[in-house]
C-alpha positions, 0 to 999 in steps of 0.5 A: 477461533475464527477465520472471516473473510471481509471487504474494507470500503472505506480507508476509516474502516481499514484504520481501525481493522489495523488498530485492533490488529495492534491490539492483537485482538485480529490478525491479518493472514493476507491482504487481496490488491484493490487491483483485483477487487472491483473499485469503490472510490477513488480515495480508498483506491488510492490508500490500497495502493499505497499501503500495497506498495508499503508492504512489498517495499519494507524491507527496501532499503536504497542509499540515495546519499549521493544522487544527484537528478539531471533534469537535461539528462532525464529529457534527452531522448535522442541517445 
């Protein structure tokens, strides 16, 4: 077995990355932020920052049954 080290520059790139992990034919042993990476383009800023966000919000789990947002609230700043 072997451990390589690659950089995504693009969101196809990633998908199928992830579809031969499902496959179970790579494994993944930690993903670097594309915070910390230089940025490549726009798109695949934005798809790194979000499938960031997924992964450290999984296991998150809020009950917004009863939230209700109030708007004239939310803008009333002199309180």
């Amino acid at each position: 077995m072997e451990t390589v080290i690659v950089q995504i520059n693009n969101h196809y790139a990633f998908d199928f990355l992830k579809n031969l992990e499902a496959l179970n034919v790579i494994k993944v042993l930690s993903r670097q932020s594309e915070r910390m990476m230089p940025a490549i383009d726009t798109f695949s800023d934005r798809s790194a920052r979000i499938l960031e966000i997924r992964s450290i919000t999984e296991n998150a789990h809020i009950d917004l049954t009863n939230f209700c947002f109030n708007r004239d609230e939310a803008n009333n700043y002199d309180e």
